[in-house]
N, C-alpha and C positions, 0 to 999 in steps of 0.2 A: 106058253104064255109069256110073253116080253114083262115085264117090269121097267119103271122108269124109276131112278135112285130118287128121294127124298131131296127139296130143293135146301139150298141151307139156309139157316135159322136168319131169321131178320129180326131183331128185337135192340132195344134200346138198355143203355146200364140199368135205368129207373127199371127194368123188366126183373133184376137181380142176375146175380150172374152162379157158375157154378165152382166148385173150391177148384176144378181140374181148370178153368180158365184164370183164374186168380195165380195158379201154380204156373199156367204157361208164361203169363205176362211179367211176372216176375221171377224167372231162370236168365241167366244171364246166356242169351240167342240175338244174332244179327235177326233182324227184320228188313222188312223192304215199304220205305215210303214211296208213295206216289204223285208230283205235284204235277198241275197242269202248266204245261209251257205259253210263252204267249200265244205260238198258233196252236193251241189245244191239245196238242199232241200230249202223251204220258212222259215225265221224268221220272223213273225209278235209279231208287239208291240204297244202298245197303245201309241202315241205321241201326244205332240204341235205342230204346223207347222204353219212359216207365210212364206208368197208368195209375192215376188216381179212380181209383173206381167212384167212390163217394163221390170226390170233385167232378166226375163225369168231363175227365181232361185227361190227355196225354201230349207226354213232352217228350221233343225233341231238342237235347242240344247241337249248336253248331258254330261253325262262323258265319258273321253277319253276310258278308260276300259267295258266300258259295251259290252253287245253281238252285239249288232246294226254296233256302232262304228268299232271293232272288223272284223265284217263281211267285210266292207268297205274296211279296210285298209286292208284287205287279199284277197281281187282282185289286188291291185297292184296298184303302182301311175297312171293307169288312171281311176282308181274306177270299182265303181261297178253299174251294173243293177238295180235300184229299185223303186217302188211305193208307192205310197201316198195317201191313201181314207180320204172322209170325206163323212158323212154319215147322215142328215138329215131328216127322215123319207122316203120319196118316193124319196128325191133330193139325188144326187150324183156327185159326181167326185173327177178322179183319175187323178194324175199326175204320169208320167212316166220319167225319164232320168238317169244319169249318176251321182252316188254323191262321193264327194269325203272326204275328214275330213279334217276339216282346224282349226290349233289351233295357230294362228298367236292374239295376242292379242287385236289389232286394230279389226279385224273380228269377232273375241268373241264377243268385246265388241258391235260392231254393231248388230250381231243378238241376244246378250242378249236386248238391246233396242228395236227393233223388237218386239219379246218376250214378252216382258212389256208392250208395247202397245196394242198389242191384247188379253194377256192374262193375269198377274200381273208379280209380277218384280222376278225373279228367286234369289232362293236363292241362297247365295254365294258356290262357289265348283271351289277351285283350280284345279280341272281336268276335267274341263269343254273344251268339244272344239265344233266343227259347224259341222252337216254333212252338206254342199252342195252341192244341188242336181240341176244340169242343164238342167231345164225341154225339154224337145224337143216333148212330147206326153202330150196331156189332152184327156181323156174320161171323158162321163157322161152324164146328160140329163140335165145342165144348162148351 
């Protein structure tokens, strides 16, 4: 008798999350975001990412110019579609929502401290701004 694996978990942060996902999101691990390009294709890139669970947000710093960025701000001010892996041998999960670019300087500075704590302290880059991204979907098996 064949078996079919377990699809994975679709559930939202409001669902709570478990201590083993909290621990992955915050170990210091490249990730991989995904933005849509103008012709719909996928951009993937190797990122930082920290996650406010409570805030039901995760942020990406970057430069304002890069292709990530870029893609965001050319979905239009209500953003764009896009994902978040982190990838731990057999552990997984993805975050799913809506991110937008925010280079308000108060915001900067909050998720460069973010940043720093999970990861080390970013170096200085006057073109620095935030994707965030307003998680509404979690996949994964933690």
């Amino acid at each position: 008798m064949t078996t079919t694996p377990d699809p994975p978990r679709r559930r939202s942060l409001d669902d709570g999350v478990s201590e083993a996902f909290v621990e992955l999101w915050s170990q210091r691990r490249p990730c991989v975001l995904v933005t849509p390009r103008r012709d719909g294709s996928p951009h993937a890139v190797p990122v930082g990412v920290t996650v406010d669970v409570a805030g039901r947000t995760a942020r990406v710093i970057c430069r304002g110019g890069s292709q990530k960025a870029r893609n965001v701000v050319a979905a239009g001010p209500a953003g764009a579609r896009v994902t978040v892996t982190v990838v731990d041998g057999r552990t997984w999960s993805t975050l799913e929502g809506v991110a937008v670019v925010r280079d308000e300087p108060e915001v900067i500075a909050d998720a460069e401290r973010r940043y720093a704590a999970e990861y080390k302290q970013p170096r200085e880059n006057p073109e620095r701004v935030v994707l965030q991204i307003a998680v509404d979907r979690v996949l994964g098996n933690v």
